[in-house]
N, C-alpha and C positions, 0 to 999 in steps of 0.2 A: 352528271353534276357532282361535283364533287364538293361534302359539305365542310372537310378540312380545307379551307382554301385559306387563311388567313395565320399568320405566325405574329405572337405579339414581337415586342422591343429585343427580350431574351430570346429571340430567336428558337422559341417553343412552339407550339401548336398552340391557340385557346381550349380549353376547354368548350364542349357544343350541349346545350340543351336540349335536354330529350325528353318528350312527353312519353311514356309508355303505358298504352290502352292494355286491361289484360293482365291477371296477373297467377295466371295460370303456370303452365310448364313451361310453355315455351316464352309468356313473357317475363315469367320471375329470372330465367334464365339468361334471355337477353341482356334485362336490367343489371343482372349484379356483373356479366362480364364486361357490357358501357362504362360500369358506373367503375371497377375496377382500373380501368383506363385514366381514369382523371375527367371523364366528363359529367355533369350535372344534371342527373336522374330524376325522373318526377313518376312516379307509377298511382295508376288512377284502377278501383277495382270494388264493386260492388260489396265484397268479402272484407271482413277485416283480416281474418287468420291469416293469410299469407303475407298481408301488408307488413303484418307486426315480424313474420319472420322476415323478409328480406331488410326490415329495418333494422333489426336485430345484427343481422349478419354484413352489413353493405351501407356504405354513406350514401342513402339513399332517400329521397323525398317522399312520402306516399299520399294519397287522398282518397279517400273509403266516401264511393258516391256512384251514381249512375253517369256512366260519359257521353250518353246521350241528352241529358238535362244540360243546357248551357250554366247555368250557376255552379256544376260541378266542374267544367273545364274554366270555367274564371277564376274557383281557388286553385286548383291546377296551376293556373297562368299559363293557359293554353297559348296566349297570344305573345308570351315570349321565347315559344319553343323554333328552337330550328330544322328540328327531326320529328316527327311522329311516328309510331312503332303502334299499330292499333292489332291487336294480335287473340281476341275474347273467341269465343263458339260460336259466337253469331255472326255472318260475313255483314247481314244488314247493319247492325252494330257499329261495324269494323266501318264500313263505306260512311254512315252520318258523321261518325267519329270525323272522320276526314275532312268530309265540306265543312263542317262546323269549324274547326280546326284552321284550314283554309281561310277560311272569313274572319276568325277572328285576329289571323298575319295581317288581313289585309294586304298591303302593298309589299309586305318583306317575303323573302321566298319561304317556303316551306319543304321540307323533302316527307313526303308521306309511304308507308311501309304497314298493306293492310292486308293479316290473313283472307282470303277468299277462296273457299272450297266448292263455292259452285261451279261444276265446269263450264255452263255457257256465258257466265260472270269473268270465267278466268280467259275466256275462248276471246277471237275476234271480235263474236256480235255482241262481249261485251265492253269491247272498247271505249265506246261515246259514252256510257253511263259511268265507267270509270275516270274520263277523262274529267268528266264533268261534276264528280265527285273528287277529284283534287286528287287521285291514286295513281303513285309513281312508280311502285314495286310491291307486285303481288308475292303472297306466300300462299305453300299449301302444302304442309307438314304433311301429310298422308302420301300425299305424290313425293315427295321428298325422301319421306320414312321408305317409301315400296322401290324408289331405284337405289336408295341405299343397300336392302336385303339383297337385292336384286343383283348386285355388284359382287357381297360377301358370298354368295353362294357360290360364286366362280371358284372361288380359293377356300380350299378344306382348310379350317384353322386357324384365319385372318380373323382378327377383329376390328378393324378397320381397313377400308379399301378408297383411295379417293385419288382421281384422276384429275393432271395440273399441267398446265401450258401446253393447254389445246391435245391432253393425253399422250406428250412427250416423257413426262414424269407423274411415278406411282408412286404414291404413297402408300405404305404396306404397315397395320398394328398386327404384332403378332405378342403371342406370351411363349416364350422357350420351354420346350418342353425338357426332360432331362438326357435325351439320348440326340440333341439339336447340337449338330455338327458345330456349331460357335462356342459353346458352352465351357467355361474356363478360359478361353481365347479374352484376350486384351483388345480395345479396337485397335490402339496401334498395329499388335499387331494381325489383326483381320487385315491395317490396309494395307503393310508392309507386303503381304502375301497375294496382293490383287494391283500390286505396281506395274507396267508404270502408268496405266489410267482405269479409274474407278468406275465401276458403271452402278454402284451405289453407296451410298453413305449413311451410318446410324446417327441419329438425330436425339431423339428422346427415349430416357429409358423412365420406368415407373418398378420401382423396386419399395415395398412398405410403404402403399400409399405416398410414395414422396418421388414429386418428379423434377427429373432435373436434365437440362440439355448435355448428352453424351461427352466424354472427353477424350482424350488419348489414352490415359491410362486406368481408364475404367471396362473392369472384369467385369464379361456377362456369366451371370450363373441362371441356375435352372429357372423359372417362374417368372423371370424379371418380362413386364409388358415391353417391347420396346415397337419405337415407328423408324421405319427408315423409307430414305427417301430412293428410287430407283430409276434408271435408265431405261428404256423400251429393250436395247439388248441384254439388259443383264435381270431379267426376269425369272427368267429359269435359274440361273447361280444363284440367285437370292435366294427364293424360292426352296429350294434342296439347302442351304445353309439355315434357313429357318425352321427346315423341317413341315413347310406347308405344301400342297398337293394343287394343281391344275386339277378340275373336275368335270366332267360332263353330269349334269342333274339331270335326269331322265325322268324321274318321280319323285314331286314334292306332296307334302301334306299343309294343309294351312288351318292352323287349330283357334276357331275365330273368324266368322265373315263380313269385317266389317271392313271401312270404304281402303282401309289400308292392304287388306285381305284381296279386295277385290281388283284393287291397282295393280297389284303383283300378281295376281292371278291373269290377269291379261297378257304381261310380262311375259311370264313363262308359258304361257301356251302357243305366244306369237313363235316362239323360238322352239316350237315341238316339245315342250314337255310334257311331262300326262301330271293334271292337278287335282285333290283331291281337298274340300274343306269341312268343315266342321263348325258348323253354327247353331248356338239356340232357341232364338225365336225362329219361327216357323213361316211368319211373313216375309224374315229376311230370307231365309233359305229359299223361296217361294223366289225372289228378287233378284238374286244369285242365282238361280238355275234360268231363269230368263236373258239376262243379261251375258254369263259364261257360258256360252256351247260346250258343251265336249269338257266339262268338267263335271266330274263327282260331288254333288252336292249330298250332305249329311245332315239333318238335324238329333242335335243332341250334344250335350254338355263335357265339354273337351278334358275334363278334371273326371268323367265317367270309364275306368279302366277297362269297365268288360268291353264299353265300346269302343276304345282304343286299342283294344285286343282281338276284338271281332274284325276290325278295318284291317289288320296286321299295322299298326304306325311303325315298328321296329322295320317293314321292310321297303321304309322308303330311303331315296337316297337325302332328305335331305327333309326337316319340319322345323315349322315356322311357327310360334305364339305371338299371336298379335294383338288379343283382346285388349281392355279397359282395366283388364286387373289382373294385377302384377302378381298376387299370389297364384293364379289358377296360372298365367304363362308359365312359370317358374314348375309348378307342382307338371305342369303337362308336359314339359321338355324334360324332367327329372323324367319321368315314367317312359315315354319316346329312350330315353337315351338307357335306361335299364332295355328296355324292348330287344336294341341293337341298331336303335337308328344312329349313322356315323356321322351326323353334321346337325345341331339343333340350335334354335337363333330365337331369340328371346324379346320382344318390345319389352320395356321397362320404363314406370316413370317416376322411380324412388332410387335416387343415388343410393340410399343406402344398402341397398340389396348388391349392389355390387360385389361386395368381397363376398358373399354368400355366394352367387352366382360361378366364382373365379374357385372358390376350395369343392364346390359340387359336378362341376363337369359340365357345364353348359357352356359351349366351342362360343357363341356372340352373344352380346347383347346391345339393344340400341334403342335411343330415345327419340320421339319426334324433334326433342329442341334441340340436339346439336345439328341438324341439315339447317334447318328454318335460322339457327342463330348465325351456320357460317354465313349467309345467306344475307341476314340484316346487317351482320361487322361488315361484310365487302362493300355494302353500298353505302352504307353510314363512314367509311372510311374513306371513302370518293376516290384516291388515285395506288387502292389494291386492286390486281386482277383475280383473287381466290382467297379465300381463309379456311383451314378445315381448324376446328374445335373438336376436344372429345370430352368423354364422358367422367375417363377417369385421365390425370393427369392435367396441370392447366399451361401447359406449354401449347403456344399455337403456332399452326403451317401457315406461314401469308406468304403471297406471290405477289411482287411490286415491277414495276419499271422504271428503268434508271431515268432521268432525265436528262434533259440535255441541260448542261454545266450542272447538276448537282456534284456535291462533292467525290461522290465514287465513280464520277465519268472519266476514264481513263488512269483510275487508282485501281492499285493491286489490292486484290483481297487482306491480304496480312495488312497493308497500310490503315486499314478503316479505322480502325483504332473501336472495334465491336467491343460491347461488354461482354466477358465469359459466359454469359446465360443465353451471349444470342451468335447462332451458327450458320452461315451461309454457305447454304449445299448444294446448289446448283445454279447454273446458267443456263438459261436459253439465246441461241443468239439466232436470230434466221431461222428460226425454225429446228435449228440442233439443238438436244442439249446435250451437256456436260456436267460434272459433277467439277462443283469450284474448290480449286487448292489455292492454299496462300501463293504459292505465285503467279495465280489469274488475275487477267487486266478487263476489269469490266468496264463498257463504253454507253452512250446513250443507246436509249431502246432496248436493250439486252434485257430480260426479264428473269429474276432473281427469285430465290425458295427459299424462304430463313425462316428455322423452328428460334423463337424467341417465346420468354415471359409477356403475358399480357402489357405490367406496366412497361416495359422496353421499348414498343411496338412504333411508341413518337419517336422514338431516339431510332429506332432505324429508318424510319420514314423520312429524318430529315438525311439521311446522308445519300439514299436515292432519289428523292422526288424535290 
C-alpha cells in the first residue's frame, strides 16, 4: 500500500499525517526525519522531556498522555491520521495503540507500523492476533540492530554496510584514513582513472560535521566519512581504495547480554565462530547460557578492567558493546582497543558522542533508530524499494522504480533536470546493475539508487514514480 498515492493541483505530493506512538530513540528519530519531509507529525509520549525537545528542534505536534487512554489519542486526533508509527517498550502498548487507532479511522484506511519484540508475536502464530489488532509492519530494532553489527563485522573499518537491489549494490560508510590510496585524488579524477565503466560511485562525503552529496571536483582528504555506492564486481577495488580489509571473525567478545547481544550471538555461532559475552546480572547470564550452547558466558561488569584482562578482550578478533549505557560501551571498547583488539563496534544512543567516538578510535558505531527508521521511511513512503539513513550526515540512500510513463521513462540521466544535492548512481535493470552516467537512458521498471537531501526526496519521486 502505498500511503503517497495522491499529488495535489501543483503536481506535489500532499503532505500525510502521522500519529507517532513513542517518543523514545527510535521514535523521536522517525518523527523529526517525517516531519523534515514536509509531512504533519503528531508524537504522543507519557514524558514531557523529550516532547519539549523534539518540539524545540522540528515543526512537530506533540501530546504528553498515555496512548492507551482513548481521551489521549482524541487530542491526538488519532482519527485523522493516515499513518501510525506505534514504536514505546511495550509491544502490548504498541498492539492497543493500533486497534484503538483502527477504530477510531473507522472506514478511512490506516497504515499501522508497531514495534514488536516478542518473537512468537512477530512469528507466524502471531499473525491472527496482529491482524486483528490492525498491524501492518512490524519493527524490531534489536533484530535489526544485531544483522546490522552483523554485516560491519565483514569489513574491518566500514561504518556502514547495507545491501540494495536484492544485494546487486553495496553500500559502503568508510572514514579515510591518512595513508587511503584516494586521498588527495579529485572524484573526477578517481573516475577519469576507472573509465570507460564504473563499478562504483562516491555519493556522500561528511567532512566538519556537514554533509553534502559528492561532486566532480571535490578533493578527498584524510578523515572525511564518505558512502559510496558499489557494484558486486568492484568490491574488492573499492575496498583496497578505501583502505578497508575482507575479514574472517573467528572470535568475538560481546560486552553486554542483552536481547541485542543475544541476536548476534546466534549469528555468529551459526556461521562457526567462537563467542564469548559479558553480562551483569546473573539471572541473565543464567538465560544466556541456556539459550547459547557453545558460548562463553561471563557474569561481571564490562567497564571492570581486571576482568577484561583476565578474559584477554585484546585477543579477540573482533568486540562488540551493546549495553543500555552509552558511557560503559564507549569506556569498554576504549580499554578492548588499548588491549589490541583490531575491530571494536559500539551501540550508541546519544548523537552527541559521535565526534568523541570518531577523534578516540572506535572503528563503528550504531543506533537502534537508524535500521528501525530506514525501515518506517520505506513503508511510509509506499513506492520506495529501500532507504538507508545514518547516523551522522542527513543525506539518504532511497531506491525507487521508474514507472511506466513517468517522466524519466526513456530520458537520459543528464536530461532530469536533478537538483545538485541529488545524485543518481546506479541502475538496476533485469537484475544487472550498473553505475548510471549522464548518458544512461533509463526505461520503466529499471530501479534507481539516489543519495539525496531528505527535503528533495518528493522532487525525485515525481520524476520516477
Amino acid at each position: 500500500m502505498s500511503v503517497f498515492s495522491g499529488q495535489n493541483s501543483a503536481g506535489t505530493v500532499d503532505p500525510v499525517r502521522i500519529l507517532v506512538v513513542g517518543a523514545g530513540e527510535v521514535g523521536s528519530y522517525v518523527a523529526a526525519r517525517l516531519s523534515r519531509e514536509g509531512n504533519d507529525v503528531v508524537v504522543v509520549d507519557e514524558l514531557r522531556e523529550p516532547l519539549i525537545r523534539l518540539e524545540r528542534d522540528n515543526d512537530i505536534l506533540t501530546v504528553t498522555g498515555d496512548a492507551t487512554n482513548p481521551s489521549t489519542l482524541v487530542e491526538a486526533e488519532a482519527e485523522k491520521a493516515e499513518v501510525l508509527v506505534a514504536v514505546t517498550q511495550s509491544y502490548k502498548t504498541n498492539l492497543l495503540v493500533c486497534l484503538q487507532a483502527t477504530q477510531a479511522r473507522g472506514e478511512n484506511p490506516l497504515s499501522t507500523v508497531a514495534r514488536i519484540d516478542d518473537p512468537e508475536l512477530r512469528g507466524p502464530a502471531g499473525r491472527k492476533i496482529r491482524d486483528a489488532m490492525g498491524v501492518d509492519l512490524v519493527l524490531d530494532p534489536d533484530e535489526q540492530t544485531a544483522g546490522a553489527i552483523h554485516e560491519l563485522l565483514s569489513y574491518r573499518g566500514a561504518s556502514d554496510l547495507y545491501e540494495m537491489a536484492g544485494g546487486e549494490v553495496l553500500l559502503v560508510g568508510a572514514r579515510l584514513a591518512d595513508d587511503a590510496p584516494v586521498v588527495g585524488r579529485s572524484i573526477g579524477e578517481i573516475g577519469t582513472a576507472h573509465e570507460p565503466e564504473w563499478d562504483f560511485i562516491f555519493g556522500e562525503i561528511v567532512r566538519d560535521a556537514e554533509s553534502h552529496v559528492v561532486r566532480e571536483e571535490t578533493v578527498l582528504q584524510s578523515h572525511d566519512l564518505l558512502r559510496v555506492l558499489c557494484l558486486r564486481r568492484g568490491r574488492r577495488e573499492l575496498m583496497d581504495l578505501l583502505g578497508l580489509h575482507r575479514t574472517e571473525v573467528k572470535r568475538v567478545m560481546l560486552l553486554g547480554g542483552g536481547r541485542t547481544a543475544e541476536l548476534l550471538a546466534k549469528r555468529l555461532t551459526d556461521r562457526g565462530a567462537e563467542v564469548a559475552i559479558i553480562e551483569l546480572r546473573k539471572e541473565r547470564c543464567e538465560r544466556l547460557a541456556e539459550n547459547l550452547k557453545g558460548c562463553l558466558i561471563f557474569e561481571g561488569d564490562i567497564t571492570d578492567t581486571d576482568l577484561l584482562s583476565s578474559e584477554r578482550v585484546g585477543d579477540f578478533d573482533a568486540v562488540v558493546a551493546s549495553t543500555g549505557q552509552d558511557d560503559a560501551n564507549v569506556l569498554a571498547c576504549l580499554y578492548a582497543k588499548s588491549m589490541g583488539a583490531p575491530e571494536t563496534i559500539a551501540v550508541v544512543h546519544r548523537l552527541s558522542l559521535l565526534p568523541l567516538l570518531e577523534q578516540v578510535g572506535i572503528d563503528a558505531a550504531l543506533s537502534p533508530r537508524t535500521a528501525s527508521a530506514n525501515s518506517v521511511l520505506r513503508y511510509v513512503r509506499g513506492d520506495v524499494a529501500a532507504v538507508a539513513t545514518f547516523l551522522d550526515g542527513d543525506v539518504e540512500v532511497v531506491e525507487f522504480e521508474v514507472a511506466s510513463e513517468a517522466p524519466a521513462d526513456g530520458t537520459a540521466v543528464r536530461d532530469l533536470g536533478l537538483s545538485g544535492n541529488v545524485l543518481l548512481a546506479a541502475i538496476v535493470r533485469d537484475g544487472n546493475a550498473q553505475i548510471a552516467r549522464g548518458r544512461s537512458v533509463l526505461r520503466a521498471r529499471d530501479h534507481v539508487i539516489v543519495f539525496a537531501k531528505p527535503h528533495l526526496v518528493d522532487e525525485v519521486k515525481q520524476a520516477f514514480g
